[in-house]
C-alpha positions as CSV (number, residue, x, y, z in Angstrom):
1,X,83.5,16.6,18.3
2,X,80.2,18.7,18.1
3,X,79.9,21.9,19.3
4,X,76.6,23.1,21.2
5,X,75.1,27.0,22.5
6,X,74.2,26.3,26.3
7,X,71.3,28.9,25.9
8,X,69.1,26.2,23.8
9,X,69.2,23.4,26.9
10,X,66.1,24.2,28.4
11,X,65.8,22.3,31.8
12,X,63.3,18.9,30.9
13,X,63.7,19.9,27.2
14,X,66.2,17.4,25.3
15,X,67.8,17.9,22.2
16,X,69.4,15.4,19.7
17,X,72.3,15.9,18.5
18,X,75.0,14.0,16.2
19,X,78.6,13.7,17.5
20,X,81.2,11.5,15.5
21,X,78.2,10.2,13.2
22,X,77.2,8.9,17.0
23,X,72.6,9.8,18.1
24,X,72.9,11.9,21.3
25,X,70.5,13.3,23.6
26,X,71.2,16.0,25.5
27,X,69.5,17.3,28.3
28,X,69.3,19.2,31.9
29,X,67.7,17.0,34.0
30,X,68.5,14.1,36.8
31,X,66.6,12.1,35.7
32,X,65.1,10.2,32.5
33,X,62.0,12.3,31.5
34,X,59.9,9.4,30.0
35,X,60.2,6.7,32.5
36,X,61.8,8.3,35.2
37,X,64.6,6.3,35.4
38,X,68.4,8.0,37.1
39,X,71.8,7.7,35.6
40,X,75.2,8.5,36.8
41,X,75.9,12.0,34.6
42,X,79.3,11.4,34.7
43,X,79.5,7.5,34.2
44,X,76.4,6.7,32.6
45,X,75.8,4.0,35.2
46,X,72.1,2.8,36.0
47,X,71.5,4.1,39.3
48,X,67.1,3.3,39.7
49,X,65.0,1.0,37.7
50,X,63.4,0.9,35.1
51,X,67.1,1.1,34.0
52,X,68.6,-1.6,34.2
53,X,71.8,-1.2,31.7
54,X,74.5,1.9,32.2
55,X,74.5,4.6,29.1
56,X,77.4,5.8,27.3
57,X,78.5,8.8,28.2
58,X,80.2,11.9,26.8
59,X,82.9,14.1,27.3
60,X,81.5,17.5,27.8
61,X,83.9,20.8,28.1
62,X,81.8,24.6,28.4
63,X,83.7,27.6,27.8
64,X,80.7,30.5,28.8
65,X,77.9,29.8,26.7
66,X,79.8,27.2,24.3
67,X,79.5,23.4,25.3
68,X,82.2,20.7,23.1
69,X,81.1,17.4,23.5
70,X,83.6,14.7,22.2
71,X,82.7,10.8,21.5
């Protein structure tokens, strides 16, 4: 479980983070800012090439400004 301030997700801006010893991006967008690519947010699923392989996804739970995200 990691624990994340909304305020510093800046729309097209990701950030890395560590959850469960786990490399995770996180990020406001639809899309996959370097090639473009769309995933499912809540499944991970490949929905548009160049994707062609789903992502693990996350659990994510925000309580005001306080995001838990959980492997």
């Amino acid at each position: 479980m990691t624990q994340l301030d909304f305020s510093v997700l800046v729309e097209g801006k990701p950030v890395a983070i560590d959850v469960d010893g786990v490399a995770v991006c996180v990020a406001r967008v639809g899309e996959c800012w370097l090639h473009g690519a769309e995933f499912d947010l809540r499944t991970g699923q490949a929905l548009t090439p160049p994707a062609t392989e789903s992502l693990k996804s996350f659990k994510v739970n925000r309580n005001g400004n306080q995001l838990t995200i959980t492997n």
